[in-house]
N, C-alpha and C positions, 0 to 999 in steps of 0.2 A: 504493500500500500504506500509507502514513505517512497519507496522507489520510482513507484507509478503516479507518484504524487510530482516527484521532482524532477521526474523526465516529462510528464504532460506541463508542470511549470518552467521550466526551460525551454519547449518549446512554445511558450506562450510569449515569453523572455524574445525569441530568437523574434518570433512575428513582428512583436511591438517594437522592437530596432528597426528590422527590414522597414515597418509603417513609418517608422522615427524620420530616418533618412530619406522614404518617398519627399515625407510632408517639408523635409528643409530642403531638396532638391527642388519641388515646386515654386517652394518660398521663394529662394535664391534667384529661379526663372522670372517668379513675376516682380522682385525687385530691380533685378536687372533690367527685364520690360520699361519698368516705369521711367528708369535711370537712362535710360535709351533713348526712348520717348521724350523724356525731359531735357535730353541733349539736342533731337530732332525741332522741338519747339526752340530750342535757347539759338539753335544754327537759324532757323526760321528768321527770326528778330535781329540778330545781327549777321545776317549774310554778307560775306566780305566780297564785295560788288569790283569786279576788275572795272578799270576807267577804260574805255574802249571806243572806239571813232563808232557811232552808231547802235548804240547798242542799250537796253533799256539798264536805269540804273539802280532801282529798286521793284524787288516784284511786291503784288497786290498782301503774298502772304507778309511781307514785314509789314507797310502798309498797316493790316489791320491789326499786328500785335504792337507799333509802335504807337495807335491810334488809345489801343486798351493802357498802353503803359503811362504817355503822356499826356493826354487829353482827353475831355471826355464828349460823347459826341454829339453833343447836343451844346453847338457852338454862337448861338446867338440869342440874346436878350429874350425875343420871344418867340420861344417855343413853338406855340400855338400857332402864330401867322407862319412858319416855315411847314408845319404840318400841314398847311390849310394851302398852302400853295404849289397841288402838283395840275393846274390846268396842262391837257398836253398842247404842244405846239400843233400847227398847223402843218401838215406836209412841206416836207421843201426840199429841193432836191441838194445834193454836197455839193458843198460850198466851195470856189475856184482856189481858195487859203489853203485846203488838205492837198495841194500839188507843190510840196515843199519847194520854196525858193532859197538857193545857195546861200548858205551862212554864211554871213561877213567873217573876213578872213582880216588877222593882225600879222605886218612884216617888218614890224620894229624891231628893232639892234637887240632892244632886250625882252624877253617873250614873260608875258602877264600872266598873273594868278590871283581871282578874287577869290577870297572865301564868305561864303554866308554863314551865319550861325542861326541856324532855325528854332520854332517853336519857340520863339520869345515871349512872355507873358506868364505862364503858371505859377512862376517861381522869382525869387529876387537874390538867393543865398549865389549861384554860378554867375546869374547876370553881372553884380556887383564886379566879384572879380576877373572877370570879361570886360566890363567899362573900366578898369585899371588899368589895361595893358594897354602901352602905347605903341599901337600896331592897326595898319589899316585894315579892317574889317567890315563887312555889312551884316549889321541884324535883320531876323524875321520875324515880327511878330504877329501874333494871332489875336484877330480884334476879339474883344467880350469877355478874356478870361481878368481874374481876379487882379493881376497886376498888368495888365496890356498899359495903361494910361502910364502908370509911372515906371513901365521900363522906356516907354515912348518917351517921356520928359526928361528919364537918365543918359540915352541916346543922345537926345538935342543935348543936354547939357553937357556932353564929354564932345558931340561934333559927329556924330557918328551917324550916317547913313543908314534909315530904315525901311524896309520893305513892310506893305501890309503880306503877312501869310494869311492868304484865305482858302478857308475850309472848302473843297471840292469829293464830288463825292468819290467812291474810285469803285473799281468792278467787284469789289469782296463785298460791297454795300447795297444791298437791298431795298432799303428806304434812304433814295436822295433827298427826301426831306429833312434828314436829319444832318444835311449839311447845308451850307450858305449860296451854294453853287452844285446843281443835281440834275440829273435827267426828269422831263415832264416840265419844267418849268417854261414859263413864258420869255421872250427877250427883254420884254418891259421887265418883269420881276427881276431876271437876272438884273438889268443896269440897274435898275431899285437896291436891291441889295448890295451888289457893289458898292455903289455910290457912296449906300449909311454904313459898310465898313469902312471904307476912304476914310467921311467925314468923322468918324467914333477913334481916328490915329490919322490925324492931320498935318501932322506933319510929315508923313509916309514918301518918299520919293518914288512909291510906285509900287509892283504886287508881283508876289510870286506864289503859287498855287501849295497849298497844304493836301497832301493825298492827292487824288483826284485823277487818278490812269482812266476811269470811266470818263468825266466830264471833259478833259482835255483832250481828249480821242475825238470829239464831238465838235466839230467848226464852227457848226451852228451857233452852238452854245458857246462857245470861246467868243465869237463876235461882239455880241452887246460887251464882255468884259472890256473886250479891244476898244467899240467905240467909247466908252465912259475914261477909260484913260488917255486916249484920244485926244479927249474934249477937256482934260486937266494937265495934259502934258507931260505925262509920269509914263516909267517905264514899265518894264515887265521884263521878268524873268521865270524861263519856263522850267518848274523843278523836275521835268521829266522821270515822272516816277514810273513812267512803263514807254518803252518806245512808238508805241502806238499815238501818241500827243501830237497835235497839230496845232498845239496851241502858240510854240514858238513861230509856226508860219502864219495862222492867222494874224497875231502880231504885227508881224513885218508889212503881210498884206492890208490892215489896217494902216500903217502908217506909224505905229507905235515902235519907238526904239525897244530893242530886244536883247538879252542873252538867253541862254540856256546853259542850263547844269548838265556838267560832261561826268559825276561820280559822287559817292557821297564818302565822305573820311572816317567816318565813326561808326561802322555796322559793325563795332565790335565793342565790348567794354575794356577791353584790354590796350592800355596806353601805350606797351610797345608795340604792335599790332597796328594800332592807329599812325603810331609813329614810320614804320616800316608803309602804311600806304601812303602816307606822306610822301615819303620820299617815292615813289611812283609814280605821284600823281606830279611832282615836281621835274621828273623825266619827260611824261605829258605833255606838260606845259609848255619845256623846250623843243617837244617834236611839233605841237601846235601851232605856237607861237602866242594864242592866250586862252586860258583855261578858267571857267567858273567852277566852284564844288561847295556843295554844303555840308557842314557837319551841327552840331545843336550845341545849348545848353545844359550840355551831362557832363557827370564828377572828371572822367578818364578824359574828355574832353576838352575842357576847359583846365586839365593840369598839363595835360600836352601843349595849348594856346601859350600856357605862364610859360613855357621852355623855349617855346619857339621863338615868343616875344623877346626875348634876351640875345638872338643871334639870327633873326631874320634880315637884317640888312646882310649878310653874307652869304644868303642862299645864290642860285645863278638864274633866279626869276626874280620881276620886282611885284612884290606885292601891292596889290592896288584893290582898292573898293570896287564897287559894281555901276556907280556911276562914271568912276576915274578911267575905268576900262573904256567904256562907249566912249566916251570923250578923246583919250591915247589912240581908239580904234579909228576913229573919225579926224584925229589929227594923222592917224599912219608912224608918228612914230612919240616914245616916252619926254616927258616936258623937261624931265633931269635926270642924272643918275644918283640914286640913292648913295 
């Protein structure tokens, strides 16, 4: 009995290991799963974008997890009236603007580099020290959010060249009412809305698109944006978040001075990483001749800016704003050497 006792419990012994080891074998599978996954999402978000002659520069999936991380998306005062405004347009056939005209080319001595620093407004802690550094840069900021007005007034007050970033919808987006600029809307609506971001950051030297691979795809809908800056003289800059955009040619085709963003510096949170496309996109710049690129208001970001600030006059591009650029572009060659 004691025998038959302790060999049937030894074999019970032997089961309950064998089940021990199934159960952490599975464990160990669906941790790893999750760990995987959570690295597939974290590559998602900061996809490290080569800068390339034609080529799109963010896809729709960073887009909307950069959309979840820094903004929220419901980007204008009222709600209600962007809900209430999806009349659709009227038929109309594409517009002669989606037949891209030749980007202006730069073949000055020494080959240009704007940077923008986007998503300005949520926050003041990065801005701050961003407006410290004495280094040509252009901000973007996003009309309506909590500190839009006083990072707009810290700008003017350091001299600093602002763009409005306006909220457009982009193809991961389903309800373009939930941006400032969306599929269905009218051309009245759209200049409407433009118009009261313009006037809500007034001192804006002009607009460059937040999101927006769906709406900028759309000529149509780029148009009214073209005529309203147009009609105030301000530029545009197209953040070409998918290459599908036309929004930099309907631009030109309106009449409105243009760039476009050729890469973005920061789809990584890793400062040497950022630092490393840097210097690529600065290889770029010399095969260009002039290069626009955005990077934000994030920690890794803005401590790479503090380093570069210290020894940008020595790079072999000259740094310039985004107005400084059109201007150098249209004089054909730099006003001095740094």
């Amino acid at each position: 009995m004691g025998r038959h006792y302790r060999k049937r419990s030894g074999g019970i012994i032997k089961k309950a290991a064998a089940l021990a080891v199934i159960i952490a074998a599975l464990a160990g599978a669906l941790a790893w799963f999750c760990y995987d996954s959570g690295k597939t999402l974290e590559s998602a978000r900061y996809q490290d974008v080569v800068v390339k002659e034609g080529t799109a520069v963010s896809p729709d999936a960073g887009e909307k997890e950069g959309a979840k991380k820094d903004t929220p998306l419901i980007l204008s005062p009222d709600a209600a009236a962007l809900s209430s405004d999806t009349a659709q347009r009227p038929g109309k056939p594409a517009s002669p603007a989606a037949a891209r005209p030749a980007e202006v080319k730069y073949s000055g001595p020494v080959p240009l580099l704007a940077l923008i620093v986007d998503d300005g407004g949520g926050q003041m802690e990065y801005t701050k020290r961003v407006a410290a550094l004495d280094m040509p840069l252009t901000w973007a900021i996003i009309p309506y959010q909590r500190y839009s007005k006083e990072t707009a007034a810290l700008a003017a007050s350091r001299g600093v060249p602002y763009l409005l970033h306006l909220p457009m919808q982009a193809e991961v987006d389903k309800d373009g009412a939930q941006y400032i600029i969306g599929k269905g809307m009218s051309a009245d609506s759209v200049r409407q809305k433009t118009a009261a971001a313009l006037d809500s950051l007034p001192g804006a030297i002009g607009l460059n698109n937040h999101r927006g691979s769906l709406a900028t795809a759309d000529a149509v809908l780029m148009e009214p944006v073209m005529a309203e800056l147009k009609r105030r003289g301000l530029i545009f800059v197209d953040s070409r978040t998918s290459g599908k955009s036309v929004a930099y040619a309907t631009a030109l085709s309106a009449g409105v001075e243009a760039l476009q963003n050729r890469g973005f510096l920061d789809n990584t949170a890793d400062k040497n990483a950022i630092a490393a496309r840097f210097r690529e996109i600065v290889k770029n710049a010399q095969k260009r001749g002039a290069l626009v690129v955005i990077c934000h208001f994030r920690p890794s970001t803005v401590m790479f800016l503090e380093e570069l600030a210290k020894n940008y006059k020595n790079l072999p591009v000259k740094l310039v704003t985004a107005p400084e650029m059109l201007e150098l572009i249209k004089e054909g060659a730099p006003e001095g050497e740094s």
